[in-house]
KETOR-766235 format. One record per residue (C-alpha): residue number from 1; residue in three letters; chain; z, y, x. Coordinates in steps of 0.02 Angstrom, whole numbers, padded with zeros to 5 digits. Layout:
<nodes>
<node><num>NUM</num><residuo>ALA</residuo><cadena>A</cadena><zz>Z</zz><yy>Y</yy><xx>X</xx></node>
...
</nodes>
This chain:
<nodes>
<node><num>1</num><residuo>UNK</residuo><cadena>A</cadena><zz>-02168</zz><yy>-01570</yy><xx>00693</xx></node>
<node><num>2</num><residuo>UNK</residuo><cadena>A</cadena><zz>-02258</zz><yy>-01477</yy><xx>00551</xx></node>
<node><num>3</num><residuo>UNK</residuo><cadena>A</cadena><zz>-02156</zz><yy>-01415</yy><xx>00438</xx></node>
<node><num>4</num><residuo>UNK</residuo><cadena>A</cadena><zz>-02005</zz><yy>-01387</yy><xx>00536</xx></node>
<node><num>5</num><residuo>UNK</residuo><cadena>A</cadena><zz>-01996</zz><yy>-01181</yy><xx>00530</xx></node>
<node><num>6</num><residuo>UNK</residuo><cadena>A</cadena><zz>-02019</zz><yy>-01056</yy><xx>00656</xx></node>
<node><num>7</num><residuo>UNK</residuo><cadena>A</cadena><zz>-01977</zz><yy>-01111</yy><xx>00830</xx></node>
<node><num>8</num><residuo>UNK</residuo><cadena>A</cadena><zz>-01770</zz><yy>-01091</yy><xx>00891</xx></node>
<node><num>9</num><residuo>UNK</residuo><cadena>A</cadena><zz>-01757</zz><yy>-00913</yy><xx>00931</xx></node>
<node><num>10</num><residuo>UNK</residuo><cadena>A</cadena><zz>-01880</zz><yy>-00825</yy><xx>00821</xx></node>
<node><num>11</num><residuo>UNK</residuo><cadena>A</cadena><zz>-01839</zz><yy>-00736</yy><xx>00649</xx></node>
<node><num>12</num><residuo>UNK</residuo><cadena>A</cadena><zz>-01934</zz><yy>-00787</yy><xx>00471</xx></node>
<node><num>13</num><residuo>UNK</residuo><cadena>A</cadena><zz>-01945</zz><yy>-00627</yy><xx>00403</xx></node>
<node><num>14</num><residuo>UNK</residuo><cadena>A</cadena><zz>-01928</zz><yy>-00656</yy><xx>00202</xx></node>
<node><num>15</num><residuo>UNK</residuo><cadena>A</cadena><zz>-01943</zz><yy>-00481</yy><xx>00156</xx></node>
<node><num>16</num><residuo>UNK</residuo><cadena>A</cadena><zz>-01965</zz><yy>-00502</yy><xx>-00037</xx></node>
<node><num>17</num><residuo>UNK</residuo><cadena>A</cadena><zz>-02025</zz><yy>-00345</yy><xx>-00145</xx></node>
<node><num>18</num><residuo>UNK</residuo><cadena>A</cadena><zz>-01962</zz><yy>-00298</yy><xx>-00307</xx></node>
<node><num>19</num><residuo>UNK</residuo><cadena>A</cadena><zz>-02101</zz><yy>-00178</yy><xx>-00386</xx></node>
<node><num>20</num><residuo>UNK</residuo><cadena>A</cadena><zz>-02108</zz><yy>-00093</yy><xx>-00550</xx></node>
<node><num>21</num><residuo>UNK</residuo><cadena>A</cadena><zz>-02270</zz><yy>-00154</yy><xx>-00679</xx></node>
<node><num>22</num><residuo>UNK</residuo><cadena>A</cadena><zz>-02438</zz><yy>-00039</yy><xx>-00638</xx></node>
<node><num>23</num><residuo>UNK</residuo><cadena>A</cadena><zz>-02430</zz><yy>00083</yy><xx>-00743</xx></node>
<node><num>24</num><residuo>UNK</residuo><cadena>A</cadena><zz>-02257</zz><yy>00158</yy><xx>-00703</xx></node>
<node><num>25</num><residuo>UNK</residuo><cadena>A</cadena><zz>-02276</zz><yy>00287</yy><xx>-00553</xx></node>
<node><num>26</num><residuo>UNK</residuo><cadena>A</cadena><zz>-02168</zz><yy>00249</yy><xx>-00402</xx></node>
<node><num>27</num><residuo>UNK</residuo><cadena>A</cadena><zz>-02035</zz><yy>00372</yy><xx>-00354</xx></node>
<node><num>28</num><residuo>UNK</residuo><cadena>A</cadena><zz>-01910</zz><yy>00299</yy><xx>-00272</xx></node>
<node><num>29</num><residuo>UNK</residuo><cadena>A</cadena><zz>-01930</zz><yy>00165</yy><xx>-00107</xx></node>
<node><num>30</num><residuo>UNK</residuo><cadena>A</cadena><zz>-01775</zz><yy>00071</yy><xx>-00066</xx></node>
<node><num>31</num><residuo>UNK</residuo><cadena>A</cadena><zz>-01754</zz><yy>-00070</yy><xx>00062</xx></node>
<node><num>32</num><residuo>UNK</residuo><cadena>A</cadena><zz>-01597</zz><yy>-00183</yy><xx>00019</xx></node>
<node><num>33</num><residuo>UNK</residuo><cadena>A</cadena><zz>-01515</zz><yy>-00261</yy><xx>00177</xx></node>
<node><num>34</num><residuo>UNK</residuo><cadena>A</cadena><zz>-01376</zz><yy>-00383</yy><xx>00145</xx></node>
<node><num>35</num><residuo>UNK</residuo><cadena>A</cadena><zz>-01328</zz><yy>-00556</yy><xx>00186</xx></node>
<node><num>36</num><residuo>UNK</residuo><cadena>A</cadena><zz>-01218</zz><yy>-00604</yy><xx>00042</xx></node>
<node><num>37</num><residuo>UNK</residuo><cadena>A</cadena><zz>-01346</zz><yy>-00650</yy><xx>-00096</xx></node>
<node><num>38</num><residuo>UNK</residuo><cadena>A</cadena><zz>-01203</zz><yy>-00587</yy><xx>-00248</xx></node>
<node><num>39</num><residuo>UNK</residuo><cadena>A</cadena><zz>-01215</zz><yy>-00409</yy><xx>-00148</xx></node>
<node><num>40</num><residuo>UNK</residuo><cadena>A</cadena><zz>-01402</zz><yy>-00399</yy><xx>-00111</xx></node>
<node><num>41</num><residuo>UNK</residuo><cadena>A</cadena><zz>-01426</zz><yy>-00476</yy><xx>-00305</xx></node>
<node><num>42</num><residuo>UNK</residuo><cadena>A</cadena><zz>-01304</zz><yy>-00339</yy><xx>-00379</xx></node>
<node><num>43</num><residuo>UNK</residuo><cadena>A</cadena><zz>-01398</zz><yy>-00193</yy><xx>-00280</xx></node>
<node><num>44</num><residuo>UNK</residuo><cadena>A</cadena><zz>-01577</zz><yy>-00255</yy><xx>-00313</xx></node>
<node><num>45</num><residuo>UNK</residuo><cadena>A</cadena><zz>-01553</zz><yy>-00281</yy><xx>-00476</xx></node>
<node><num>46</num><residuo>UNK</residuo><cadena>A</cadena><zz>-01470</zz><yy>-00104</yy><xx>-00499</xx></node>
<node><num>47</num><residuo>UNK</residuo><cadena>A</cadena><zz>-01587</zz><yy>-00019</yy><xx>-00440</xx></node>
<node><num>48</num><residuo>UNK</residuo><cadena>A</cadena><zz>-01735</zz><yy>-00120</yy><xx>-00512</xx></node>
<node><num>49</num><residuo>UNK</residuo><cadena>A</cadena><zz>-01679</zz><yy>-00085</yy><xx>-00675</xx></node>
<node><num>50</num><residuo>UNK</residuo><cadena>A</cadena><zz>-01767</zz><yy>00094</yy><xx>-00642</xx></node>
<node><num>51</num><residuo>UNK</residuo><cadena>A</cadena><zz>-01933</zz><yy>00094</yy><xx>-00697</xx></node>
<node><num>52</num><residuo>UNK</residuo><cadena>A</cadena><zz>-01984</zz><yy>00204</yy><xx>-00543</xx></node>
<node><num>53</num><residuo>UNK</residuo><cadena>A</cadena><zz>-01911</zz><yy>00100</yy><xx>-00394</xx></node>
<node><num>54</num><residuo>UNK</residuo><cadena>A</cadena><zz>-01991</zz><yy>-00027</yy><xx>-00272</xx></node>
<node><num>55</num><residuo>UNK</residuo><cadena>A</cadena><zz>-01847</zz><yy>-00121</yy><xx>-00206</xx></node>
<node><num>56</num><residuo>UNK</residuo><cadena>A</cadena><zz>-01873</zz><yy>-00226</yy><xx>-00056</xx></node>
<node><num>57</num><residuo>UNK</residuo><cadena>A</cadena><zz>-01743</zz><yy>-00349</yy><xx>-00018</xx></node>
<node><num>58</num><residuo>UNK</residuo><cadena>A</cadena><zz>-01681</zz><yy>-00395</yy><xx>00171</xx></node>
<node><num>59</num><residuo>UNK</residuo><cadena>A</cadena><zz>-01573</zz><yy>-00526</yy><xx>00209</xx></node>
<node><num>60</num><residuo>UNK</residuo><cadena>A</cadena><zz>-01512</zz><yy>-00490</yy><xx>00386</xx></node>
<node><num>61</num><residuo>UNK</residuo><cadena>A</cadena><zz>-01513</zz><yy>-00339</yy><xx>00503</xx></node>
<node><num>62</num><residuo>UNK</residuo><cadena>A</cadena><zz>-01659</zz><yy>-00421</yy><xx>00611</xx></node>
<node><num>63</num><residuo>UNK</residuo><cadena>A</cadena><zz>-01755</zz><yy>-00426</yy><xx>00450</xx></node>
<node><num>64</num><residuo>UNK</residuo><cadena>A</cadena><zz>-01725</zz><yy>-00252</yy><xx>00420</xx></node>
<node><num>65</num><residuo>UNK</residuo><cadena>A</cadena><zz>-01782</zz><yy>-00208</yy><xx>00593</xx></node>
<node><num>66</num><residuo>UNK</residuo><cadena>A</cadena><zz>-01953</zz><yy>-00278</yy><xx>00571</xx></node>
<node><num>67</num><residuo>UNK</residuo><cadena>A</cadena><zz>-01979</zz><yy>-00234</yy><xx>00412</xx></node>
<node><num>68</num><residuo>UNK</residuo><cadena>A</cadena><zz>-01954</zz><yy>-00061</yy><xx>00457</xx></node>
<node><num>69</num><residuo>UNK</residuo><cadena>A</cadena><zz>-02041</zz><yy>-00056</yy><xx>00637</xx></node>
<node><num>70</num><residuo>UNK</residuo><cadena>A</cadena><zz>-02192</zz><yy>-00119</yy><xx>00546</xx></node>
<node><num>71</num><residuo>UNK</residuo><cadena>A</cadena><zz>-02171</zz><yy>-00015</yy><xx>00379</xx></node>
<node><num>72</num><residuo>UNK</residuo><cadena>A</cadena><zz>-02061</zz><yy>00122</yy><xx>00395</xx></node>
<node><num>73</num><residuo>UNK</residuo><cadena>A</cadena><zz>-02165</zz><yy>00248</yy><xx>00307</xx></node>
<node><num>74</num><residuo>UNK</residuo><cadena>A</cadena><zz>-02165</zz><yy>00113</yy><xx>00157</xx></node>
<node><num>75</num><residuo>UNK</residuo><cadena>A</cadena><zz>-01960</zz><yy>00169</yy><xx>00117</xx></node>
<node><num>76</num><residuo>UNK</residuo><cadena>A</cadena><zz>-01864</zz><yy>00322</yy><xx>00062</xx></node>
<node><num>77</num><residuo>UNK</residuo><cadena>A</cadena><zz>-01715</zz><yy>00239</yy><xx>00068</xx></node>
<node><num>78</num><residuo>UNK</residuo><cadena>A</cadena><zz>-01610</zz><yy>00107</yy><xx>00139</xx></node>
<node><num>79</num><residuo>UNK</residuo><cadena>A</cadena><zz>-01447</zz><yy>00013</yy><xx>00089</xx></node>
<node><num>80</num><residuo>UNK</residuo><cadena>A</cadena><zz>-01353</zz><yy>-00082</yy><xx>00192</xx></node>
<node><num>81</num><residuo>UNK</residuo><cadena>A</cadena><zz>-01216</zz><yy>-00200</yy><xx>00183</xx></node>
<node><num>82</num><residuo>UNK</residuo><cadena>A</cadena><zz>-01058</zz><yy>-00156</yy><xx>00296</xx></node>
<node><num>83</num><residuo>UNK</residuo><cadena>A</cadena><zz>-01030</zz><yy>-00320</yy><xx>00312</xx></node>
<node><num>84</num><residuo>UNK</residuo><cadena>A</cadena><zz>-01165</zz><yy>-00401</yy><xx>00404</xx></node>
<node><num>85</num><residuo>UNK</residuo><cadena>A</cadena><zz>-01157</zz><yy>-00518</yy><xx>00544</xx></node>
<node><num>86</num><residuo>UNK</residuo><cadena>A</cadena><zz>-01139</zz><yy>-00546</yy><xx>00687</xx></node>
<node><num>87</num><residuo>UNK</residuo><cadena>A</cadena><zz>-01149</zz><yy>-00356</yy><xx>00720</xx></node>
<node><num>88</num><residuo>UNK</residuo><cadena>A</cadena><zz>-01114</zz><yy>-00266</yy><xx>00564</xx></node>
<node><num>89</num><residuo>UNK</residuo><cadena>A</cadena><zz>-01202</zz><yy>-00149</yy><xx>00445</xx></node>
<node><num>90</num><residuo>UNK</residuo><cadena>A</cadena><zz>-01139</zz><yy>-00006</yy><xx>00557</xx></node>
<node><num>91</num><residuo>UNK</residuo><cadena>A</cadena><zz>-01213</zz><yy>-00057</yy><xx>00737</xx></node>
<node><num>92</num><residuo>UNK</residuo><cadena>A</cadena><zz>-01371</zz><yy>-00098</yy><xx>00646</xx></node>
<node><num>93</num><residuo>UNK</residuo><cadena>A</cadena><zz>-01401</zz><yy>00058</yy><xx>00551</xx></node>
<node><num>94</num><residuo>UNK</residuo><cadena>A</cadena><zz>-01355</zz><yy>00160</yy><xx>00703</xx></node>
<node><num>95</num><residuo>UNK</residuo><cadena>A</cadena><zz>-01481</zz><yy>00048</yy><xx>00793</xx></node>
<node><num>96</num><residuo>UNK</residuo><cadena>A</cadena><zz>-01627</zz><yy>00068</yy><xx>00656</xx></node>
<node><num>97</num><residuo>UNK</residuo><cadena>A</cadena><zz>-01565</zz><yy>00261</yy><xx>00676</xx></node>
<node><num>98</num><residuo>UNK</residuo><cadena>A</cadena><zz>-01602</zz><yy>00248</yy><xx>00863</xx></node>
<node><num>99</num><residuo>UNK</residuo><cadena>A</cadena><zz>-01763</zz><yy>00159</yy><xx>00854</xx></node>
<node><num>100</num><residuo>UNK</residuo><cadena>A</cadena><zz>-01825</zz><yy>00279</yy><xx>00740</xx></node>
<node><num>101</num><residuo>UNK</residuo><cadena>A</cadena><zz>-01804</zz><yy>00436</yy><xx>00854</xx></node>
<node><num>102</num><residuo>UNK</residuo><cadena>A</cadena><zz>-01857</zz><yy>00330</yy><xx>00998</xx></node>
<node><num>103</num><residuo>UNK</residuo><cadena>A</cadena><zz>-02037</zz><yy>00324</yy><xx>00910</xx></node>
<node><num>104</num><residuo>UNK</residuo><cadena>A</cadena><zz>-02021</zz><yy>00507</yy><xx>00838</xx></node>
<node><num>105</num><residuo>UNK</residuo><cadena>A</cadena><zz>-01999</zz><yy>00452</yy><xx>00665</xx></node>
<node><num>106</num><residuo>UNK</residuo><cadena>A</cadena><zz>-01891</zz><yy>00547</yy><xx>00563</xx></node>
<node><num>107</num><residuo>UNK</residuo><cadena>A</cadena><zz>-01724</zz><yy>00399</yy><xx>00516</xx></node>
<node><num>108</num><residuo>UNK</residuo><cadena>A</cadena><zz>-01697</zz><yy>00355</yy><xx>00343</xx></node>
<node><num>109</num><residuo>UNK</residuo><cadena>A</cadena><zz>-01570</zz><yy>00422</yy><xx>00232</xx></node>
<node><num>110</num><residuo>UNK</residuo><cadena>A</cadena><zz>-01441</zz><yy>00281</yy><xx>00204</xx></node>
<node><num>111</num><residuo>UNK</residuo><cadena>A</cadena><zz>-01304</zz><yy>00231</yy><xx>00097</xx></node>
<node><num>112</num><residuo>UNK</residuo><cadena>A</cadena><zz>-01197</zz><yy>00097</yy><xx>00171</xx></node>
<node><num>113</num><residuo>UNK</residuo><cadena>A</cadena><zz>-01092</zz><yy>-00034</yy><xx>00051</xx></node>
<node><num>114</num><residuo>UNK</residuo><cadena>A</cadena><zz>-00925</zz><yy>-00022</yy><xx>00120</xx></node>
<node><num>115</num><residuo>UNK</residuo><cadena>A</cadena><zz>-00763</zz><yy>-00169</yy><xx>00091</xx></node>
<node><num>116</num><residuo>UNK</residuo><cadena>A</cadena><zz>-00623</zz><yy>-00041</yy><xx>00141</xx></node>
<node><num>117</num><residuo>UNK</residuo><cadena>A</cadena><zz>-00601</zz><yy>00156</yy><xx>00118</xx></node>
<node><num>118</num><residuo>UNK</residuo><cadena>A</cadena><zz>-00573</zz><yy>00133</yy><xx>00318</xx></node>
<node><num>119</num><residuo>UNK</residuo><cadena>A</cadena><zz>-00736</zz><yy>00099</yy><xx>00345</xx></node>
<node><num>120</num><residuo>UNK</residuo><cadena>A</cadena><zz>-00802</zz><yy>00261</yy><xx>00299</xx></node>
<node><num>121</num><residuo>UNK</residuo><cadena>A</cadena><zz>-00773</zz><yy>00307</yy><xx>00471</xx></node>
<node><num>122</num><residuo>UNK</residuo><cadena>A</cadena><zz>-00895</zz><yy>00190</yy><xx>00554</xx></node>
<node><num>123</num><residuo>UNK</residuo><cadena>A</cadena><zz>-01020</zz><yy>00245</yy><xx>00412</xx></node>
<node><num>124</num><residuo>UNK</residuo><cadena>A</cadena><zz>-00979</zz><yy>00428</yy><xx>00468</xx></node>
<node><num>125</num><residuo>UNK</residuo><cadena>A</cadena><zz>-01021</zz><yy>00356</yy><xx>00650</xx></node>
<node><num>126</num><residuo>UNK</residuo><cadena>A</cadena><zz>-01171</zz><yy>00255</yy><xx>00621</xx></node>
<node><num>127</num><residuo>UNK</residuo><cadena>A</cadena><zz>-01275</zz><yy>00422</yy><xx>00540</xx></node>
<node><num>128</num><residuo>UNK</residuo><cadena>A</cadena><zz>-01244</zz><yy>00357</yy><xx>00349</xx></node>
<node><num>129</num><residuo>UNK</residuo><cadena>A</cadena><zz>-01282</zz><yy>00501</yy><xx>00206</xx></node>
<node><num>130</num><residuo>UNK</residuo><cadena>A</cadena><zz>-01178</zz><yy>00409</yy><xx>00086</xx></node>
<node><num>131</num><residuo>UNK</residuo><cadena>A</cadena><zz>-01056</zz><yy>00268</yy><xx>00061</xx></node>
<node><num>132</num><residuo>UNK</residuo><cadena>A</cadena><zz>-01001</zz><yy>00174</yy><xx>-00081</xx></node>
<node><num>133</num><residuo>UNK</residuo><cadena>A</cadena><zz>-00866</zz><yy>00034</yy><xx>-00114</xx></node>
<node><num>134</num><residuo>UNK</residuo><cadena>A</cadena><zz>-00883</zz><yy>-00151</yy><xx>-00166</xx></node>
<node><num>135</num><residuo>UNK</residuo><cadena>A</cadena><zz>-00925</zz><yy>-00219</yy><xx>-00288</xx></node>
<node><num>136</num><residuo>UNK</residuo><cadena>A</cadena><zz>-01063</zz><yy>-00119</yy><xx>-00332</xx></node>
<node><num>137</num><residuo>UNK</residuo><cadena>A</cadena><zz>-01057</zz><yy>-00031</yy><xx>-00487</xx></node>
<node><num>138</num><residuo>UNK</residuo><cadena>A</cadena><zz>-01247</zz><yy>-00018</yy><xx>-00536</xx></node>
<node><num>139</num><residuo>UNK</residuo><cadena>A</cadena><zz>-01257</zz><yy>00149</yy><xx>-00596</xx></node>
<node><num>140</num><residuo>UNK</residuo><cadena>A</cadena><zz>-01194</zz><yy>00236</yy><xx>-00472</xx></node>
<node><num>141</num><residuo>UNK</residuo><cadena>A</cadena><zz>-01287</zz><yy>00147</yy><xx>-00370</xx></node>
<node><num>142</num><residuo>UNK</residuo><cadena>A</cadena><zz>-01438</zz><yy>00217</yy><xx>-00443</xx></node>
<node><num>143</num><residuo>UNK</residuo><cadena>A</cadena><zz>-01395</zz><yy>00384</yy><xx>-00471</xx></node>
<node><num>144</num><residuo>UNK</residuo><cadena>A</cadena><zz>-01353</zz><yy>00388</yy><xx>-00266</xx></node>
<node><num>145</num><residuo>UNK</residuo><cadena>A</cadena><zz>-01509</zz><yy>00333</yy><xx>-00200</xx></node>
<node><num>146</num><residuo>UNK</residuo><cadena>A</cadena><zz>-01588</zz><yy>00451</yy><xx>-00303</xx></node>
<node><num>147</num><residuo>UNK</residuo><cadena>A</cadena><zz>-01493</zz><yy>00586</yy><xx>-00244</xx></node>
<node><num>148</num><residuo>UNK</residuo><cadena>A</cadena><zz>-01533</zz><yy>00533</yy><xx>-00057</xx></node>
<node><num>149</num><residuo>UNK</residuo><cadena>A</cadena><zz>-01710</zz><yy>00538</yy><xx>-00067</xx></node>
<node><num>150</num><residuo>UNK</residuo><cadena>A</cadena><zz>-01801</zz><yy>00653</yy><xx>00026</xx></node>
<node><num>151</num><residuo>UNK</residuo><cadena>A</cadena><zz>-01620</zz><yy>00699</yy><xx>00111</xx></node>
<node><num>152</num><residuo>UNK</residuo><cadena>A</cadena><zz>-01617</zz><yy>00708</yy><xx>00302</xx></node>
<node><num>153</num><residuo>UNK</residuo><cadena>A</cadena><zz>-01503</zz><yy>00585</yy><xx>00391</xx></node>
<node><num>154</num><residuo>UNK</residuo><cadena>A</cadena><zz>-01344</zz><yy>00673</yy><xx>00456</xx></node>
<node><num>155</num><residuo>UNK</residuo><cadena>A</cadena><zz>-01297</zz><yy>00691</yy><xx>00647</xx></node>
<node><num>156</num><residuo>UNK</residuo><cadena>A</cadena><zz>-01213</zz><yy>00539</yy><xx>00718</xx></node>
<node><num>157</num><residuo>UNK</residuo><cadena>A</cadena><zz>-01030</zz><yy>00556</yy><xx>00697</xx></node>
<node><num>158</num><residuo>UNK</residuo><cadena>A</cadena><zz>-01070</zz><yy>00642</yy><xx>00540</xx></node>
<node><num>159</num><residuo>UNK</residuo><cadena>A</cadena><zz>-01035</zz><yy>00817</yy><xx>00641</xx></node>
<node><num>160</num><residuo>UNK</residuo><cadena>A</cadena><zz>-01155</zz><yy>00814</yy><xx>00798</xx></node>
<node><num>161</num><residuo>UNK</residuo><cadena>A</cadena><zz>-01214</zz><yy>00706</yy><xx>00918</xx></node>
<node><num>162</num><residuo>UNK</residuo><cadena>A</cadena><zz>-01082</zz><yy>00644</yy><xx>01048</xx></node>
<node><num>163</num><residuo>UNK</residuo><cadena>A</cadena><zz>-01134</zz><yy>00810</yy><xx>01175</xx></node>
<node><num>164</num><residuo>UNK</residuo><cadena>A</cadena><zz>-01111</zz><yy>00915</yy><xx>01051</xx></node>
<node><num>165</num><residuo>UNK</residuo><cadena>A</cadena><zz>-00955</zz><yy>00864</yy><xx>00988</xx></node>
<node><num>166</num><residuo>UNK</residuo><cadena>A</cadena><zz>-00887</zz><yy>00865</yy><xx>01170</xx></node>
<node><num>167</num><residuo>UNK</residuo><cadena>A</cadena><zz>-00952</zz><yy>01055</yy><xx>01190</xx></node>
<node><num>168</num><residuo>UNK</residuo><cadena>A</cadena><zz>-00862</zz><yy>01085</yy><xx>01041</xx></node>
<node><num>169</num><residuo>UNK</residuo><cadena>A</cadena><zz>-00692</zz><yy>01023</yy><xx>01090</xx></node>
<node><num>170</num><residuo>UNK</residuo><cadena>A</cadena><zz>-00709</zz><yy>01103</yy><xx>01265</xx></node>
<node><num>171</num><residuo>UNK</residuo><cadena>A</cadena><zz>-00758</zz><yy>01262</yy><xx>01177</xx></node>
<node><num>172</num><residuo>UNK</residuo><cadena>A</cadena><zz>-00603</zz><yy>01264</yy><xx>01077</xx></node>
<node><num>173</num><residuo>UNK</residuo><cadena>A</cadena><zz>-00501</zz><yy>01273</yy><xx>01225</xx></node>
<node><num>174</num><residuo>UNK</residuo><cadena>A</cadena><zz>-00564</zz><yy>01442</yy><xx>01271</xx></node>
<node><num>175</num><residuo>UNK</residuo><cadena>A</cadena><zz>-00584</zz><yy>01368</yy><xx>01462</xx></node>
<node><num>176</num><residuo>UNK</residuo><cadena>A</cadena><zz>-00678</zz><yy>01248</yy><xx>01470</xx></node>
<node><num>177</num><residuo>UNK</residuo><cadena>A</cadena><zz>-00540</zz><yy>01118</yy><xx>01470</xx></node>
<node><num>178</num><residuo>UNK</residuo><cadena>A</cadena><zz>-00446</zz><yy>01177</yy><xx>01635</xx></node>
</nodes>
């Protein structure tokens, strides 16, 4: 059975790099995770159009997690698609946010490519420092990511971790919720 792919139940990572020509110095790292090839096309070739950026193109959120368990140092930034399956953008940048502090790494800043002004919510939830609406519009795009680099990723919940945000509305009530 040569030739038939990876066996049922393992992931092909096709991780696919974008880079700038050698001579151009390298500012700005930016993985790409999106299932719909129109979305992950528009972003890529957004930000590719910058001289400085290495764009590295995921097309699922298992792909993203390997890529960045084996090269997380290699990024500055990552954009995701809200949309992913089965999970979602969300789940899986909150998960890449957990594995991260699991292994004492400090998480990514992120900008997440939202379908609905509702979703900014979940972004808010999943630790995103930015969100932006579909279709893409390429320079923004840009001009975000390079705002986010070198940014730290927000709290979960985009105001504190859950425990804090419990000690805060128990503080408010001036005793302790009784």
């Amino acid at each position: 059975m040569s030739g038939a792919g990876p066996p049922r139940g393992t992931v092909a990572v096709r991780v696919r790099p974008v880079r700038p020509s050698e001579e151009t110095e390298v500012r700005v790292r930016v993985l790409v995770v999106a299932e719909n090839v129109s979305e992950r096309l528009r972003a890529v070739s957004a930000l590719a159009l910058h001289a400085d950026a290495v764009v590295t193109e995921a097309a699922s959120g298992e792909e993203a997690r390997q890529e960045l368990l084996a090269e997380h140092d290699a990024y500055d930034v990552v954009v995701v698609d809200g949309d992913l399956q089965p999970r979602g953008g969300f789940a899986i940048l909150y998960d890449l946010r957990q594995q991260a502090t699991l292994q004492e790494l400090t998480p990514l800043p992120s900008l997440v490519l939202i379908s609905r002004e509702q979703d900014r919510w979940l972004a808010d939830w999943a630790g995103a420092n930015d969100t932006m609406l579909k279709p893409v519009d390429s320079f923004r795009l840009s001009k975000r990511v390079k705002e986010l680099v070198g940014q730290t990723a927000p709290p979960y919940g985009g105001s504190g971790g859950t425990a804090q945000q419990v000690a805060a509305a128990l503080g408010e009530t001036g005793d302790g919720g009784r």
